[in-house]
C-alpha positions as CSV (number, residue, x, y, z in Angstrom):
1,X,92.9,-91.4,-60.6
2,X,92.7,-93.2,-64.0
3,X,94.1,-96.7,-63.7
4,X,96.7,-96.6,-66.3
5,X,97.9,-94.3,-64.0
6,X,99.0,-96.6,-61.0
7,X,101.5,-99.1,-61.7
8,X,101.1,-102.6,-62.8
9,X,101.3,-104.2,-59.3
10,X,98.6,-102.1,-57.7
11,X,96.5,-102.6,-60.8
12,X,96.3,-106.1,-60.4
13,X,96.3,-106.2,-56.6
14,X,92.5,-103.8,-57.4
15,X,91.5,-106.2,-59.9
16,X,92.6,-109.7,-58.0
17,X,89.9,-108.0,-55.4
18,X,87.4,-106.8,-57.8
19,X,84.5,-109.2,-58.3
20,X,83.6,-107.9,-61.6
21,X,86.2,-106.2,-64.1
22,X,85.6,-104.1,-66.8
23,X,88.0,-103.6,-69.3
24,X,88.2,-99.9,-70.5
25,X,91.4,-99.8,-73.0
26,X,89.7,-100.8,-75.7
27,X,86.9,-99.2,-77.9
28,X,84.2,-97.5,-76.1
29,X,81.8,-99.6,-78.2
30,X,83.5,-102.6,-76.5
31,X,83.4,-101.2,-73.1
32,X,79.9,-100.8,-73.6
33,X,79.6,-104.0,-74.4
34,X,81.4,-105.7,-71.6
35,X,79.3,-103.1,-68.8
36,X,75.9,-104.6,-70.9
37,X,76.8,-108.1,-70.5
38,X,77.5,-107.5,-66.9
39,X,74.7,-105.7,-66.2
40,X,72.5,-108.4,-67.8
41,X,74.5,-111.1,-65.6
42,X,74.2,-109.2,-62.4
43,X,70.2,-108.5,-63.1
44,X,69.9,-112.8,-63.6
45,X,72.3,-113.3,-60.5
46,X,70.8,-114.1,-56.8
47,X,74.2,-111.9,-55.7
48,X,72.1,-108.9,-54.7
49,X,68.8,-110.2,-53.9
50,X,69.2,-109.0,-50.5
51,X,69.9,-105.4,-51.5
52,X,67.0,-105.7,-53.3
53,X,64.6,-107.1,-51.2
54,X,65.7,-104.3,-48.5
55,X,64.8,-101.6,-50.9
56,X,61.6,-102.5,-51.8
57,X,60.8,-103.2,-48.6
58,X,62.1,-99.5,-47.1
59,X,60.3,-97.9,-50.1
60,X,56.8,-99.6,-49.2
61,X,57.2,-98.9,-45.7
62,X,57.9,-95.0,-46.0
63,X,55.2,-94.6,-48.9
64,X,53.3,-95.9,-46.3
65,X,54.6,-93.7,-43.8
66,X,53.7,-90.9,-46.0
67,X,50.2,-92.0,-46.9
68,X,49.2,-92.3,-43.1
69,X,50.6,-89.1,-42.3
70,X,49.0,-87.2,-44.7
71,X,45.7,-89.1,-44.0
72,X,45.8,-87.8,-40.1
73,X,47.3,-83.9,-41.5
74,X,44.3,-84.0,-43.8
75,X,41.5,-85.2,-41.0
């Protein structure tokens, strides 16, 4: 449902619980814009650290996983 759509209440009650917001009435150049600039801010935040952390660790261990596997398929 686009947001335009809902009414003005329930829009801000979404965007008073948003942590980011990106403004999409205007230009598509300046949505672009606004969704670079967060992009860039979120990269430089600690915010999801975590998140990353997690998935390099998950995709080490099941290249790992992998890599023993096919060592003891190939032997």
């Amino acid at each position: 449902m686009r947001s335009s759509a809902l009414p003005h209440r329930c829009r801000s009650m979404k965007s008073g619980l948003a942590n980011h917001v990106v403004e999409n009435s205007g230009s598509r150049e300046d949505t672009h814009r606004q969704v670079l600039r967060l992009h860039t801010r979120l990269e430089d935040s600690m915010d999801f650290l975590l998140v990353r952390v997690i998935a390099i660790a998950a995709t080490t261990s099941l290249g790992g996983i992998l890599l023993y596997a096919t060592k003891i398929l190939m032997s």
